[in-house]
C-alpha positions as CSV (number, residue, x, y, z in Angstrom):
1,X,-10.9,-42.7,-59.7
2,X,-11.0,-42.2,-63.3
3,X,-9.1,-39.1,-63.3
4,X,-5.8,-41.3,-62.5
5,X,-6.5,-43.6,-65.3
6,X,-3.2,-43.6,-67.9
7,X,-1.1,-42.1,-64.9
8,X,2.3,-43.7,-63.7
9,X,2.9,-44.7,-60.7
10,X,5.0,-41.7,-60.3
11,X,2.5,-39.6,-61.1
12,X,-0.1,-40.9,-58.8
13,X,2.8,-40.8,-55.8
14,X,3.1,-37.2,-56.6
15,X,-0.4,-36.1,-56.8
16,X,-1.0,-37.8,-53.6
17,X,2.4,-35.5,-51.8
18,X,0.7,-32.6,-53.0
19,X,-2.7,-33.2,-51.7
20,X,-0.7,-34.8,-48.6
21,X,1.0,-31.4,-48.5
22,X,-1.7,-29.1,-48.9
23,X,-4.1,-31.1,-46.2
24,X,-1.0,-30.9,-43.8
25,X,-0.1,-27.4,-43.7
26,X,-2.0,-25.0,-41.7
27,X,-2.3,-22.2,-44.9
28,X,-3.8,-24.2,-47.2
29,X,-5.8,-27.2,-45.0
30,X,-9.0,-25.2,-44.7
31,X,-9.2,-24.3,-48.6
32,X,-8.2,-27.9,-49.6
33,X,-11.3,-29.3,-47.2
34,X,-13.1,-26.9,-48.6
35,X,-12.2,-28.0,-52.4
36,X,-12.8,-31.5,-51.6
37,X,-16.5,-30.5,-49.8
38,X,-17.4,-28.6,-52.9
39,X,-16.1,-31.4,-55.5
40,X,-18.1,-34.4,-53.4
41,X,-20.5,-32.7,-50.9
42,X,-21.8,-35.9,-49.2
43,X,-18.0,-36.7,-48.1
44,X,-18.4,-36.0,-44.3
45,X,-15.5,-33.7,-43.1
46,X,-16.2,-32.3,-39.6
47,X,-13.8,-29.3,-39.8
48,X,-15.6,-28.0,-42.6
49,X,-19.3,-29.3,-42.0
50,X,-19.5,-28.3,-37.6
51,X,-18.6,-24.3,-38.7
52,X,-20.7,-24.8,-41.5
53,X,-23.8,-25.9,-39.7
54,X,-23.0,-24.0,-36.4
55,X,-23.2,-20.7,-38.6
56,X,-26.3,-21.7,-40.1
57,X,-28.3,-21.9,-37.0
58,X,-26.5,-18.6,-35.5
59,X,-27.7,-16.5,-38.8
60,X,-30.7,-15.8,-37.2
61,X,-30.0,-14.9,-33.8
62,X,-27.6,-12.5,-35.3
63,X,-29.8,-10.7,-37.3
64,X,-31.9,-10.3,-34.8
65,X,-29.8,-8.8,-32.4
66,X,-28.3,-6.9,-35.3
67,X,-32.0,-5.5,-35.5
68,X,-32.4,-5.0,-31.8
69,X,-28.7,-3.0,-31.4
70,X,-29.7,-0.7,-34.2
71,X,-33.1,0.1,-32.7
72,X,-31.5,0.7,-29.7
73,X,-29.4,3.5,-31.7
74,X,-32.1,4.7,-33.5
75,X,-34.3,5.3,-30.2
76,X,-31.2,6.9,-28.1
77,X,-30.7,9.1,-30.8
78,X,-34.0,9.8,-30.9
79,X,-34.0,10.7,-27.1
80,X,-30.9,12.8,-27.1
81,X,-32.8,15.2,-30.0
82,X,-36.0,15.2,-28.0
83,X,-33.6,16.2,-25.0
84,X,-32.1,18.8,-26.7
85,X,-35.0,20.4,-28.2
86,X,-36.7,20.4,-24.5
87,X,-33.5,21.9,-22.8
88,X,-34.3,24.6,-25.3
89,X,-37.9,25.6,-23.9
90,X,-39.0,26.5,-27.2
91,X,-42.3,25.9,-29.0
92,X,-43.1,23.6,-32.3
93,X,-43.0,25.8,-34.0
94,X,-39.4,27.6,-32.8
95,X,-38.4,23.9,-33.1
96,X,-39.3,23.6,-36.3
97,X,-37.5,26.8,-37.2
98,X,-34.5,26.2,-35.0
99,X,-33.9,22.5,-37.1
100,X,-34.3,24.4,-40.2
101,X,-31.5,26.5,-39.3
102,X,-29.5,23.6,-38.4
103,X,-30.1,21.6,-41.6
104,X,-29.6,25.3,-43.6
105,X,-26.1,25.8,-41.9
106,X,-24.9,22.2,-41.4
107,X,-25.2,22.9,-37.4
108,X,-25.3,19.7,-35.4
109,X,-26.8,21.2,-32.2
110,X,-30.1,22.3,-31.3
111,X,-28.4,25.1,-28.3
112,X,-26.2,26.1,-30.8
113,X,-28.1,26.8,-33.8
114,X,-30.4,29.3,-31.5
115,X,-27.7,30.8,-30.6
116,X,-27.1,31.7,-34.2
117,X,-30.5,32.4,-34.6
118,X,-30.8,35.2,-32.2
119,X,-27.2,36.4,-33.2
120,X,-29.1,37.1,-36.7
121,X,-31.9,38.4,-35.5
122,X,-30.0,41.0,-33.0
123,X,-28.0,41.9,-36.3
124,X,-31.3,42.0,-38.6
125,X,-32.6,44.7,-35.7
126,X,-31.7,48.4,-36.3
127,X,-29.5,50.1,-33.8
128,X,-30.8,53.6,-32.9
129,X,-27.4,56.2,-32.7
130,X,-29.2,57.2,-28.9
131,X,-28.3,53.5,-27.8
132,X,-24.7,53.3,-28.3
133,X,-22.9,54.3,-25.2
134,X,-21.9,58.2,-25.5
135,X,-23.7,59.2,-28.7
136,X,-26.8,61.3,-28.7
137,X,-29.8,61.2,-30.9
138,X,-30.0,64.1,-33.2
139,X,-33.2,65.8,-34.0
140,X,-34.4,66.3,-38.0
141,X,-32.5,69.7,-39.3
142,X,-34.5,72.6,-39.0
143,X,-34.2,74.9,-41.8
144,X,-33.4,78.9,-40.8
145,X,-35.9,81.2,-41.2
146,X,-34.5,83.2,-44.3
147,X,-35.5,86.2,-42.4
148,X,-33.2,86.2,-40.0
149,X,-30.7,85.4,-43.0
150,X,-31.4,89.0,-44.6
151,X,-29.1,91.1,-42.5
152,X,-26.0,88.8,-43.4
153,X,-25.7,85.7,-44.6
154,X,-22.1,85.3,-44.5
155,X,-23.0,86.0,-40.1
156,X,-25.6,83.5,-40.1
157,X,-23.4,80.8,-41.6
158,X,-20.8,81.3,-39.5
159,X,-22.9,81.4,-36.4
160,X,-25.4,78.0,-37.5
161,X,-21.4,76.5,-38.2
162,X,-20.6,77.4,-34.6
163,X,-23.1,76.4,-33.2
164,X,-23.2,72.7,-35.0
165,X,-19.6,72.1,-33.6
166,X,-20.1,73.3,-30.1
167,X,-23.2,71.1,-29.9
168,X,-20.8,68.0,-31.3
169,X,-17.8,68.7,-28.7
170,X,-21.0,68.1,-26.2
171,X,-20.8,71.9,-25.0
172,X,-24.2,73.0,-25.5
173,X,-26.9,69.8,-25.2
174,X,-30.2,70.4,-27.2
């Protein structure tokens, strides 16, 4: 004890409260073992050294079940995207290109993304004006015979104008 060398006797008395106090209350008994463990470590204090050694054989076995819950993860995710893409009936290769869409678009879901991907490819396809509901497909202009034109042209105006309207109100299909 050659720290309390040249200390009263009041002094000692009061150190030894304090560490009285500290090992007594419930806050600060833990920290003061610990102090005490760390400043002579062959001192044997059970509180401190039974957790101590109890967590040293359970490191282990933790990590290993650490390992074996997060290969568990890993392979149930693995089995819900192999679900997925096999709910879709699509090839490796329309796999490959659905995923790519996914990743492209921040989609998380396989049914999803080819849903997106045929709503781009119905958009990428040309509508034809016959296949919209009451709309008819128009034939390429034929150009008059100026011939017929000779007589009057103001007539023959008026008559290819009358014509082009009537066939538009749908009065006279072509």
């Amino acid at each position: 004890m050659a720290g309390l060398e040249g200390k009263t006797a009041e002094e000692i008395e009061s150190l030894a409260e304090l560490a009285n106090s500290l090992a007594s209350n419930p806050k600060t008994r833990r920290g003061f073992l610990s102090l005490t463990k760390q400043a002579n470590p062959d001192t044997v204090i059970p509180e401190i050294d039974i957790p101590n050694h109890i967590g040293g054989l359970m490191v282990e076995p933790l990590q290993r079940i650490e390992r074996m819950e997060k290969a568990n993860e890993e392979r149930r995710i693995r089995d819900d995207i192999e679900a997925s893409r096999r709910k879709l009936g699509l090839s490796d290769e329309e796999i490959v290109a659905v995923e790519k869409v996914m990743v492209d678009n921040k989609i998380a879901d396989h049914a999803t993304a080819k849903k997106f991907m045929d709503m781009q490819s119905k958009q990428a396809e040309p509508t034809s004006a016959s296949s919209l509901p009451g709309m008819r497909r128009f034939g390429a202009p034929v150009v008059p015979d100026l011939g017929a034109i000779k007589g009057d042209p103001k007539q023959h105006a008026y008559g290819t104008a009358y014509s082009v309207i009537d066939e538009l109100r749908g009065r006279r299909a072509s």
